[in-house]
LODRENPA-864633 format. One line per field, with one value per atom (N, C-alpha, C, O): chain; x negated, y negated, z negated; residue in three letters; atom name; residue number from 1. Coordinates in steps of 0.2 Angstrom, whole numbers, plus 2048, in hexadecimal, padded with zeros to 3 digits. Example, Ala and Ser with C-alpha at 12.3 -4.5 7.8 and 13.67 -1.06 7.14 Angstrom:
unit = (A	A	A	A	A	A	A	A)
xx = (7BE	7C2	7BE	7B9	7C0	7BC	7C0	7BD)
yy = (81C	816	810	811	80B	805	800	7FA)
zz = (7D9	7D9	7D9	7D6	7DD	7DC	7D9	7D8)
code = (Ala	Ala	Ala	Ala	Ser	Ser	Ser	Ser)
site = (N	CA	C	O	N	CA	C	O)
pos = (1	1	1	1	2	2	2	2)
END
This chain:
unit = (A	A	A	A	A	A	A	A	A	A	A	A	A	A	A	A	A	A	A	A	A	A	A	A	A	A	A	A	A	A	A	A	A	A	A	A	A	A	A	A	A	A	A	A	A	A	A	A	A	A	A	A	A	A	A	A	A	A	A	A	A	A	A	A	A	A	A	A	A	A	A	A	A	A	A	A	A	A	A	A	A	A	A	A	A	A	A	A	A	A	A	A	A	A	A	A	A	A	A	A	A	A	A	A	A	A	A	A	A	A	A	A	A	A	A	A	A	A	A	A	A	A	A	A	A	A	A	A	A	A	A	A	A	A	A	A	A	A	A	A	A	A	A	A	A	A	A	A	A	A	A	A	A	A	A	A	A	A	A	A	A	A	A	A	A	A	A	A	A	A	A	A	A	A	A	A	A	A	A	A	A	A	A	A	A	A	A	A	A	A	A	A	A	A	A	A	A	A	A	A	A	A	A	A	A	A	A	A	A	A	A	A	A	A	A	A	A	A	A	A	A	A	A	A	A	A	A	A	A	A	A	A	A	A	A	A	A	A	A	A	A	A	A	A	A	A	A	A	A	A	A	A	A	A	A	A	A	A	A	A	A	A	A	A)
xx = (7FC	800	7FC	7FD	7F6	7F1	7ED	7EE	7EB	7EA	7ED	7EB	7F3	7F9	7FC	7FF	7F9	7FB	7F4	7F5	7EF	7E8	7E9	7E7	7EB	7EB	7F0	7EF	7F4	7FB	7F9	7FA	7F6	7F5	7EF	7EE	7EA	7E4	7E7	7E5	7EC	7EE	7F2	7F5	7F5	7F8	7F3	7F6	7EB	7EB	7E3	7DE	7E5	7DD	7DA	7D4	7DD	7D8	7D4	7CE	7D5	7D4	7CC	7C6	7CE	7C7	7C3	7BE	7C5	7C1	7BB	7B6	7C0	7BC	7B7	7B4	7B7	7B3	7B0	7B3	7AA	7A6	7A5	7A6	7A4	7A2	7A7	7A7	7AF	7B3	7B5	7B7	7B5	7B8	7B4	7B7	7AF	7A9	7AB	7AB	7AD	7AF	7B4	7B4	7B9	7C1	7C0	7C3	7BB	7BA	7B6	7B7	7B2	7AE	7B6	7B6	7B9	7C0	7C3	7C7	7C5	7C9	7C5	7C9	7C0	7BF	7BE	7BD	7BD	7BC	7C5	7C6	7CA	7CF	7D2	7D7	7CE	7CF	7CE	7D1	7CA	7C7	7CA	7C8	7D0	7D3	7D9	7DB	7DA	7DC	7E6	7E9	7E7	7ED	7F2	7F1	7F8	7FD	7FD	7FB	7FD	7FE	7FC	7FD	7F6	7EF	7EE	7EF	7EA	7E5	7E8	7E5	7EF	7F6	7F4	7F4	7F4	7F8	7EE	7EE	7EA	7E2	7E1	7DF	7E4	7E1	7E6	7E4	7EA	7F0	7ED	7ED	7EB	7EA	7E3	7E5	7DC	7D8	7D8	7D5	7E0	7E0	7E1	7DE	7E6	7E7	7E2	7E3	7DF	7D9	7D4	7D0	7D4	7CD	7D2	7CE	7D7	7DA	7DA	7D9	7DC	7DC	7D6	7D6	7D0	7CA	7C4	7BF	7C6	7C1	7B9	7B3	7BD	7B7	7B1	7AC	7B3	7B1	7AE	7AA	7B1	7AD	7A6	7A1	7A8	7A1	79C	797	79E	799	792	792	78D	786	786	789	784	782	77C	779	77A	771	772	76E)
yy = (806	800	7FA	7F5	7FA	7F3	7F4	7EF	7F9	7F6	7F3	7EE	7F5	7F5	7EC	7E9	7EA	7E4	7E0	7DA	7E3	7DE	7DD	7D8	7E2	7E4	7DE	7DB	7DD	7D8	7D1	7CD	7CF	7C9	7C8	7C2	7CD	7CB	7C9	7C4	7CD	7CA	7C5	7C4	7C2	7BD	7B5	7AF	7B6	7B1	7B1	7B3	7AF	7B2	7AA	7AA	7A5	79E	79F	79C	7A2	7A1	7A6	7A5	7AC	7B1	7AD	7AF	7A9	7A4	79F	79E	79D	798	79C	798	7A1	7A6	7AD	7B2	7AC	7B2	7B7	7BD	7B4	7BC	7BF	7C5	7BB	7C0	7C3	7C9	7C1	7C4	7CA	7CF	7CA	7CF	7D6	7DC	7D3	7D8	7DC	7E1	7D7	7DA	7DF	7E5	7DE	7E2	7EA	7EF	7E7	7EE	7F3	7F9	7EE	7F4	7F6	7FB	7F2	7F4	7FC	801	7FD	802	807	80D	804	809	80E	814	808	80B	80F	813	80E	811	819	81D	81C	823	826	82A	821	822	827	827	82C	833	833	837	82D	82B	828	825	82D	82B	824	820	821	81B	816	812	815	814	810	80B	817	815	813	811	813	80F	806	801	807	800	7FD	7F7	7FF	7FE	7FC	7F7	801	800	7F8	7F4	7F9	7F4	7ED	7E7	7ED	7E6	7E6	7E2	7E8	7E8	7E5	7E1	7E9	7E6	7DF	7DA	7DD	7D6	7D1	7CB	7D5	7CD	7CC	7C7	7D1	7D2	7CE	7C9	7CD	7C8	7C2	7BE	7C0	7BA	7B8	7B2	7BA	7B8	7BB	7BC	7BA	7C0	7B8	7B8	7B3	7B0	7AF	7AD	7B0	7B1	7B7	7B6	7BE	7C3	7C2	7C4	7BF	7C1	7BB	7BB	7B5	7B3	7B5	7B7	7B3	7B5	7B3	7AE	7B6	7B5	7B8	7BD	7B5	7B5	7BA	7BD)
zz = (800	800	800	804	7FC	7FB	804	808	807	80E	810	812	812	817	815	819	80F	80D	80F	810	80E	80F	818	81A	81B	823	825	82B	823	824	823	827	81B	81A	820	822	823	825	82D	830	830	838	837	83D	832	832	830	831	82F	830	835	833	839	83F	83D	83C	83D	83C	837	838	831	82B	82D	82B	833	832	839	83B	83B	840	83D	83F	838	835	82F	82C	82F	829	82B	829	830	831	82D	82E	828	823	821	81F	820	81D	825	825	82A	831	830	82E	831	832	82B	82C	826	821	821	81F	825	826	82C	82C	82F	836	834	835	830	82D	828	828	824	821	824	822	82A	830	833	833	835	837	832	833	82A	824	826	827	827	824	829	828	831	836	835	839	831	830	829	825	829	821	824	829	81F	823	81D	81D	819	818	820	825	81E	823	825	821	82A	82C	82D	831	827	826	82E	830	830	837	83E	842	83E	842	840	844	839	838	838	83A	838	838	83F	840	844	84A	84D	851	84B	84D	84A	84D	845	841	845	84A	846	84A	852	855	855	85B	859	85C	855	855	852	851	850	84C	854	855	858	85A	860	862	863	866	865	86A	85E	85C	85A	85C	858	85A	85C	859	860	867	866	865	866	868	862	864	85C	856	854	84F	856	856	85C	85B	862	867	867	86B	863	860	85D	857	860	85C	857	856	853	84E	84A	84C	844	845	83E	83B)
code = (Unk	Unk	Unk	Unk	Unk	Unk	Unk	Unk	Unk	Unk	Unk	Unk	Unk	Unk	Unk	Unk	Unk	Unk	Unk	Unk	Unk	Unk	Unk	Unk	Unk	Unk	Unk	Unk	Unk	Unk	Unk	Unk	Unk	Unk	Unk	Unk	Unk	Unk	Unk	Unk	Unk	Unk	Unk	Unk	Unk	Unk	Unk	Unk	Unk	Unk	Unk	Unk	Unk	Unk	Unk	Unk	Unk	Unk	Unk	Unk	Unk	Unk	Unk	Unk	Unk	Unk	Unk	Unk	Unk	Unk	Unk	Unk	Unk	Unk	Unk	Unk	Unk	Unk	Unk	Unk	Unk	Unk	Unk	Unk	Unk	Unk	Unk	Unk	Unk	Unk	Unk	Unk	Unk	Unk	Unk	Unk	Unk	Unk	Unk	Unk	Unk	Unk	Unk	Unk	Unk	Unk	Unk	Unk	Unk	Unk	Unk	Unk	Unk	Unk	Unk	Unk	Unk	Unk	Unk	Unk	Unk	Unk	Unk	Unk	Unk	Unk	Unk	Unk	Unk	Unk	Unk	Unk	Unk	Unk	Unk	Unk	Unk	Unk	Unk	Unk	Unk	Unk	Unk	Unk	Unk	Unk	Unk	Unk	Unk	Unk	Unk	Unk	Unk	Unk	Unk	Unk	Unk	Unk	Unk	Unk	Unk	Unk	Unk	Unk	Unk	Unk	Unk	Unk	Unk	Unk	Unk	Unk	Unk	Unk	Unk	Unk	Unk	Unk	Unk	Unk	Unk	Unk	Unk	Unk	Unk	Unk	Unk	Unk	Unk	Unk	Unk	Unk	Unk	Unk	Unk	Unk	Unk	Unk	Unk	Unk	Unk	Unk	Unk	Unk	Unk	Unk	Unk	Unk	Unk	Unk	Unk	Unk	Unk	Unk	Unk	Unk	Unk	Unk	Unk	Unk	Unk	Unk	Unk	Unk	Unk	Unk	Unk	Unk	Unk	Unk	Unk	Unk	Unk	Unk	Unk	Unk	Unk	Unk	Unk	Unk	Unk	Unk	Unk	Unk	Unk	Unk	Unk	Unk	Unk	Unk	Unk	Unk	Unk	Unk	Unk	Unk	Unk	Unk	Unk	Unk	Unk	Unk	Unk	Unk)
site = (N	CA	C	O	N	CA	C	O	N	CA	C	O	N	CA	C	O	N	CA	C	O	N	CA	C	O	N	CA	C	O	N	CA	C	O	N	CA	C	O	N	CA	C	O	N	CA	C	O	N	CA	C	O	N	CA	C	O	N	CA	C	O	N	CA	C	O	N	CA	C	O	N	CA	C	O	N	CA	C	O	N	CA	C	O	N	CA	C	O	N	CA	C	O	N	CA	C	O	N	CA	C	O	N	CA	C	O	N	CA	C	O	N	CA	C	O	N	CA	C	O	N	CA	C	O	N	CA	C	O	N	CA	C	O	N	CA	C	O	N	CA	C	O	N	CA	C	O	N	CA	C	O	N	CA	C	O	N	CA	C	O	N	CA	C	O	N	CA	C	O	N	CA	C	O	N	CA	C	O	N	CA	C	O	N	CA	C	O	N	CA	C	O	N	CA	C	O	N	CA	C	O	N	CA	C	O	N	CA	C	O	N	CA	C	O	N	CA	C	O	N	CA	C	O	N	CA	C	O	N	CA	C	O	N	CA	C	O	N	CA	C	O	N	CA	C	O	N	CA	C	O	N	CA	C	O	N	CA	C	O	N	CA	C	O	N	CA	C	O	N	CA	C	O	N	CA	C	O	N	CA	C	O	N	CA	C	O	N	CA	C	O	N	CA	C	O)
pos = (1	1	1	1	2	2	2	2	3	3	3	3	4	4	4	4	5	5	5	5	6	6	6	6	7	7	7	7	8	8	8	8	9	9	9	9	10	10	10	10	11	11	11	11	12	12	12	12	13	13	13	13	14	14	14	14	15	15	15	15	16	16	16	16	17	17	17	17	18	18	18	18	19	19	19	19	20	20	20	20	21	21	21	21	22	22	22	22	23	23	23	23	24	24	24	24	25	25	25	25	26	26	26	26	27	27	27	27	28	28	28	28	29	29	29	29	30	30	30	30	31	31	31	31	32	32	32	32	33	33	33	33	34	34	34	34	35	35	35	35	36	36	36	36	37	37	37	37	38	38	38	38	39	39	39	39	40	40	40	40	41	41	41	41	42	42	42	42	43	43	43	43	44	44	44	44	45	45	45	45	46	46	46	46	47	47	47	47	48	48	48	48	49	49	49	49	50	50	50	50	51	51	51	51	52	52	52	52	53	53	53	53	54	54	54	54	55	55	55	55	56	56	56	56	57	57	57	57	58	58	58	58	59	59	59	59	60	60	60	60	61	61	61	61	62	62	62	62	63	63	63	63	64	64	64	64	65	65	65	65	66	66	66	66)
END
């Protein structure tokens, strides 16, 4: 239930992970933790929140960064 709620507040604010490298990059790393997560529903609602951050900021993930 705490994913599925961390997964929802996280695609609901993409500005917020635009303006903050380190937590995008964090959400991104639990995002594929919770992808390999072997609970029901889980790895649906992971892959889905994943398409949508990596949409909304695409240009924020393929920025260099050092």
């Amino acid at each position: 239930i705490v994913a599925s709620n961390i997964m929802y507040v996280v695609g609901q604010y993409p500005r917020f992970l635009k303006a903050h490298w380190k937590f995008l990059k964090t959400v991104v790393y639990k995002l594929f933790e919770f992808m390999h997560e072997t609970f029901p529903g889980v790895q649906d609602m992971a892959c889905e929140t994943f398409l949508k951050v990596a949409q909304k900021c695409k240009q924020a993930m393929a920025a260099n960064r050092p």
